[in-house]
N, C-alpha and C positions, 0 to 999 in steps of 0.2 A: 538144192533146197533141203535145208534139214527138217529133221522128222520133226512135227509137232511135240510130241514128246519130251525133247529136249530144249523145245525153247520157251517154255515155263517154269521151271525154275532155274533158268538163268533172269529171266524177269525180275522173279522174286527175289532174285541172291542182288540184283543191282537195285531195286527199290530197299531192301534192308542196309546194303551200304551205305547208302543217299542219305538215311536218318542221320541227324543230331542227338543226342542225350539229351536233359533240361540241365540245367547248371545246378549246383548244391548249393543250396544258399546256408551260411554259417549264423546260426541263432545265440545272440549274444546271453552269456549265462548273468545272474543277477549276482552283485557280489557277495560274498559272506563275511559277516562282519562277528566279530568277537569282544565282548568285555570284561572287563577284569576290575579288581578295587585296588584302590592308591599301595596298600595293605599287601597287596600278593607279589605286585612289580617292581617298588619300590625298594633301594638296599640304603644303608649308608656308609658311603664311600671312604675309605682309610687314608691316613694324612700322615706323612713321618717328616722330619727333620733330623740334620745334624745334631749331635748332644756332647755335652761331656759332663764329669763328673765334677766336681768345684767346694771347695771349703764355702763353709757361710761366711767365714773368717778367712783371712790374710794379708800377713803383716811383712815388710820388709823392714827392720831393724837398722837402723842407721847411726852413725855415730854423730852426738851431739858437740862431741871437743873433739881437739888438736890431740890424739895421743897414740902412742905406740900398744900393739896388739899385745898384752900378755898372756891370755890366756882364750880358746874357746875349746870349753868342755865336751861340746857337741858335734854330731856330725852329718850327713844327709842321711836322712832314713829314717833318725831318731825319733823316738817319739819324748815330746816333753810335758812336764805340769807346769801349771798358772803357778808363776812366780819364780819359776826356776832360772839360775843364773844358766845362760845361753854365751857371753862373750864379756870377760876382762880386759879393761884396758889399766894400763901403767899410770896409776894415781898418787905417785909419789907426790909430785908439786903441788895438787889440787890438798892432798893430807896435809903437805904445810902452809900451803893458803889459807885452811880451814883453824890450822892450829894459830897463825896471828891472827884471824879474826878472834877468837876466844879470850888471845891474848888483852884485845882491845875491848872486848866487852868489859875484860874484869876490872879495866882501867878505869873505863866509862863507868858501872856501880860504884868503886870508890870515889871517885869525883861527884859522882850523886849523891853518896850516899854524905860526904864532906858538907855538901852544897846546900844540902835538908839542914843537918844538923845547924851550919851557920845559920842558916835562913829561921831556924825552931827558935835559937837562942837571940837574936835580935828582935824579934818579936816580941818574946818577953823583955828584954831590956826596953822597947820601946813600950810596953805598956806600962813600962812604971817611970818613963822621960829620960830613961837614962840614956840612951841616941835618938838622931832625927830621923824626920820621914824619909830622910831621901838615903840616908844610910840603911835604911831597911828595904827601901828599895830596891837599893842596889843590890843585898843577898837575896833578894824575891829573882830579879834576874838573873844572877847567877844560879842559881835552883832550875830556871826553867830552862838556861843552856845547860845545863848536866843532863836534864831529861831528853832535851832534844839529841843531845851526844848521843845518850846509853841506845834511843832509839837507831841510830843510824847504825852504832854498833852490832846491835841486836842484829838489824836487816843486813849486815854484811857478814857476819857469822852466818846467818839462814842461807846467805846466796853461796859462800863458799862449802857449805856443806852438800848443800843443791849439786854443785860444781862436784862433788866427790860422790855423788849417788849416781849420776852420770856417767864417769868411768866403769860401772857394772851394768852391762844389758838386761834383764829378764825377759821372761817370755808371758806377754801381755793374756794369754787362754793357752788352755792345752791344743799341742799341737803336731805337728811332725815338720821337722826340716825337709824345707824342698831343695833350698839354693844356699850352697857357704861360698862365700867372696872372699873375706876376708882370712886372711894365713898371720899367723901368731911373728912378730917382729918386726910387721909391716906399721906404717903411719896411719891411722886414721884420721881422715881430716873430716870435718860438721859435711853432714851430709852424706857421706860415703856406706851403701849399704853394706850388713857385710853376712846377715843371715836373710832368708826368705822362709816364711812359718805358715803353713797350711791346718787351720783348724780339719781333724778326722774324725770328731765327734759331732759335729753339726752338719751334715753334706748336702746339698742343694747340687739339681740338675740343671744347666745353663746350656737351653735351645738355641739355634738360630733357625728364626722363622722367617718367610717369605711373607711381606705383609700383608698377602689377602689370606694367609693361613690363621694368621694372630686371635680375629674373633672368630675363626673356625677353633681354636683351643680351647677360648673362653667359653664356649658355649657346650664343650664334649661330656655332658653332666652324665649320658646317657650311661656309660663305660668309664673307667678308668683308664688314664694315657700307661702305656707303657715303655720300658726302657729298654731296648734289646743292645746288649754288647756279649763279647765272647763271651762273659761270664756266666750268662743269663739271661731272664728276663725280670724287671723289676717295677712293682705298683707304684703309681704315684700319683699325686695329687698338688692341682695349679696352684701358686704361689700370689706370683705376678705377671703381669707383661708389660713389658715396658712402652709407654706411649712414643717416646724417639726413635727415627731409624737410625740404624747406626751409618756414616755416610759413604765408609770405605766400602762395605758388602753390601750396603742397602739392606742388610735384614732386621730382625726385630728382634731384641732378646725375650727370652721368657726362662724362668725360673718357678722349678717346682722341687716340691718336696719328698720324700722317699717315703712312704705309709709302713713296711715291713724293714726288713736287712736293707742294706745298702753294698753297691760295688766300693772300691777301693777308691780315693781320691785320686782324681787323675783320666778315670775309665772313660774311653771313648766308644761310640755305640749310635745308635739313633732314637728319639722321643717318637713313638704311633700312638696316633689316638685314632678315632672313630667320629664323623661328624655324626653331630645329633638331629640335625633337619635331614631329611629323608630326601633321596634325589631317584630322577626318573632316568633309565637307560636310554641314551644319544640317538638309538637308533626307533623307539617309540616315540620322539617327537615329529609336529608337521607341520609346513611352514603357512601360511594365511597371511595375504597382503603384508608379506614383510617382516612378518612374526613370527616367533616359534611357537608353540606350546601344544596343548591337547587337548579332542574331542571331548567332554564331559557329557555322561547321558542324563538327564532330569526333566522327567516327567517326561519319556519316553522319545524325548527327543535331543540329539548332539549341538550343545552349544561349545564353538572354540573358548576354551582357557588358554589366554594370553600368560607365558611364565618370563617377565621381566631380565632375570639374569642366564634367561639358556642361552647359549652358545653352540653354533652348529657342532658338532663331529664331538660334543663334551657330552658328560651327566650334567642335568640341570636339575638345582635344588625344588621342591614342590612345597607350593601352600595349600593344598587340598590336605581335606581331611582322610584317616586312614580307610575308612566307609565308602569313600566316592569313588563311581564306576566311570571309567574311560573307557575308550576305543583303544584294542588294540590291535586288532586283524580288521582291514579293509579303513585303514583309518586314511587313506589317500586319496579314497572314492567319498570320504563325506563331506557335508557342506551343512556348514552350518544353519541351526534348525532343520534340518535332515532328519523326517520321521524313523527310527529304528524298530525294527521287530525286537 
């Protein structure tokens, strides 16, 4: 028999084991919720396109006659003035076509000039009976076949001169040579280019824009678009956009103007601008029966704004005002008309 002693707190050591704990129970915390105004979160997101640099002007130069090359003064690189001769052609025959038109005009005036006189002097012979009417007739019509002659002559001298201003190309604006075709001995037949001329005094910037970008240009009033190439970066200002797409890239042109210097004709680079509607960060929107958009607090309580064009995992543009306060911490736990502290 063990000693009393010892067999009390063995009692006590097996009634303390025997116990349970009570369970912890985890007391749900309230969320925290945060607001902000359209004004703090809001950025406006950067847009670029392909660019390149482009004459307002250009002209390919072709040949209107049959002739051989005799001359082109110029060469790529050059830069030329309004009206300067660019490319000769060999107007021998056209100079002699020109010289028997003249010939015949001067023919045509003496035959007219014959054809008056007769016609002055029969008139008076018939005012005094000395021939009949129909002999005066007859020099009334010869009179108005001289005139109709001298006229055709006239317009066939003007077309063979025409024909001899053609043999000399000039250069329709100042320009610089991009492209020579044509080599000095060769035939030029109607049609055949044989210069290409980049106006460098007028330069326009020629975008291709993705067409949901296009009235994203139009509307960049905020900032001025810029031009970034090696050279630089260069201000500018919208011209136009073209309402066609084009069908081979599907994009849309746009054409703007250079406000300061300009790069060189030719310069390739990219057009950025800045949209000017204010868009909300992809990751502060939340979705409600199928919609995206965001808590608004007024009058101290969260009504959902519905935002039309957002797009999951995108920036979606906003039409709140810069003033208006949104949810933006605990915006997953609200529900619409959701009293807010």
């Amino acid at each position: 028999m063990l000693p009393q002693i010892l067999i009390i707190p063995l009692v006590v050591l097996i009634t303390a084991c025997g116990r349970e704990s009570p369970p912890t129970v985890a007391v749900p915390s309230a969320p925290i919720f945060a607001l902000s105004t359209v004004a703090e979160v809001a950025f406006y997101p950067e847009r670029s396109a392909p660019a390149s640099v482009v004459g307002k002007h250009e002209a390919r130069l072709s040949a209107e006659v049959a002739a051989p090359i005799q001359a082109i003064p110029v060469d790529v690189g050059q830069t030329v003035k309004k009206g300067q001769v660019v490319v000769r052609l060999d107007a021998r025959d056209a100079q002699l076509a020109l010289e028997r038109a003249q010939a015949a005009v001067a023919q045509a005036e003496a035959r007219h000039a014959l054809a008056r006189a007769q016609f002055e002097r029969a008139r008076a012979l018939r005012e005094k009976n000395f021939i009949s009417a129909e002999a005066l007739t007859v020099r009334e019509t010869e009179l108005a076949a001289a005139v109709a002659d001298l006229r055709a002559a006239t317009a066939q001298r003007d077309t063979a001169r025409r024909a001899l201003e053609k043999h000399t190309l000039r250069a329709p604006f100042d320009a610089v040579v991009r492209e020579r075709r044509g080599q000095v001995g060769e035939l030029a037949a109607p049609g055949t280019v044989l210069l290409t001329l980049v106006s460098h005094t007028e330069l326009e910037l020629a975008a291709q824009l993705q067409p949901r970008d296009a009235q994203s240009l139009q509307r960049a009033v905020s900032a001025a678009p810029i031009f970034e190439s090696a050279t630089g970066r260069y201000e500018l200002k919208p011209l136009r956009v073209s309402p066609a797409v084009n069908r081979e890239s599907r994009s849309i042109e746009a054409r703007l103007a250079f406000v300061g210097p300009a790069p060189a004709a030719g310069s390739e680079g990219r057009l950025v601008w800045r949209e000017a509607q204010a868009h909300l960060p992809a990751e502060l929107l939340v979705q409600r029966a199928g919609r995206l958009g965001v808590f608004v607090v007024e009058g101290g309580k969260a009504r959902f704004h519905a935002l039309p064009q957002a797009q999951e995992g995108r920036p979606a543009p906003l039409d709140l005002p810069a003033d208006a306060r949104i949810v933006t911490q605990g915006r997953h736990a609200v529900q619409d008309g959701q009293a807010l502290p």
